[in-house]
C-alpha positions in Angstrom: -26.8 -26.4 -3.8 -23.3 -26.9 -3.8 -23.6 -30.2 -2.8 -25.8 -30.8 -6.2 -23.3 -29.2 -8.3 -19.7 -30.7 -7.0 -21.6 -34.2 -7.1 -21.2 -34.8 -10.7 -17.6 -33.8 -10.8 -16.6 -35.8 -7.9 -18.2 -38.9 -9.9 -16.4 -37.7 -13.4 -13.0 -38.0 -11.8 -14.1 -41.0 -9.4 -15.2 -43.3 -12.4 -14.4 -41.6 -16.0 -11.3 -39.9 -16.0 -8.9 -43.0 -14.5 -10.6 -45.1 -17.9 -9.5 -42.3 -20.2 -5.9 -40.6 -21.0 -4.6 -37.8 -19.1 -5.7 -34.8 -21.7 -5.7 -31.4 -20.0 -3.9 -28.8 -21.4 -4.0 -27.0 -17.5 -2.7 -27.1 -14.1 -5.0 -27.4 -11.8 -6.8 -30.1 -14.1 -10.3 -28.6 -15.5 -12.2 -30.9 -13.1 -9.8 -29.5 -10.1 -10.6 -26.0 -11.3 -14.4 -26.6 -11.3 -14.3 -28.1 -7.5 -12.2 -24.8 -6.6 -14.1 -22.7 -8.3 -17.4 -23.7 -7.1 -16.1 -23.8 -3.4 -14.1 -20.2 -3.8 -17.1 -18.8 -5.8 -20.4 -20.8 -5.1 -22.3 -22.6 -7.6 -23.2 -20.2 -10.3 -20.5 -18.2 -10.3 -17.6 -21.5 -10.5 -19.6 -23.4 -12.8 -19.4 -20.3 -15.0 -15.7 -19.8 -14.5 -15.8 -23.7 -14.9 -17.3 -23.4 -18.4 -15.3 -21.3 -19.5 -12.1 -23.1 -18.9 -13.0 -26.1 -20.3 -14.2 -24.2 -23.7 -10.7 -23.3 -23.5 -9.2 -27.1 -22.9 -8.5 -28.0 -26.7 -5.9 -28.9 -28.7 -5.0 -25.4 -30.3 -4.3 -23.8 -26.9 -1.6 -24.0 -25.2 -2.3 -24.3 -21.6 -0.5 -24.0 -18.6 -0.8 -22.6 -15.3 -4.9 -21.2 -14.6 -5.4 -20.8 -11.0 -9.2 -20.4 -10.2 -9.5 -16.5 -9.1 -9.7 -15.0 -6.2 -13.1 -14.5 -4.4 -13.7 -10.6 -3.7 -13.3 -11.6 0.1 -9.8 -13.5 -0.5 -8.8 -10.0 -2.5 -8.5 -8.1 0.3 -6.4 -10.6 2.1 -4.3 -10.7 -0.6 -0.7 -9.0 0.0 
């Protein structure tokens, strides 16, 4: 299922994003997010967190640093 769900990103920043202008307000890129997200956090869960952050990618926010959170397991790593 991931497989299915990465596939379309992978071909988004393959073949649309180099023919349009760098526009993300973010770092990691939304489409870098979504990849992260969806590996960290599965399918449904990192194409919500996905969705989310590209409703926030406009023009009257200001952006910046938006790491993709951590998984419950990585939490309990975590220092």
């Amino acid at each position: 299922m991931q497989r299915v769900t990465l596939a379309p990103i992978h071909f988004y920043r393959k073949v649309i994003s180099p023919l349009t202008p760098p526009s993300c307000r973010f770092y990691p890129t939304c489409s870098m997010y979504a990849l992260e997200a969806i590996e960290k956090h599965g399918a449904a869960k990192g194409s919500w967190l996905a969705a989310k952050r590209i409703a926030r990618c406009h023009p009257f926010n200001a952006g910046g640093y938006d790491p993709v959170p951590l998984a419950k397991n990585d939490k309990a790593d975590a220092p």
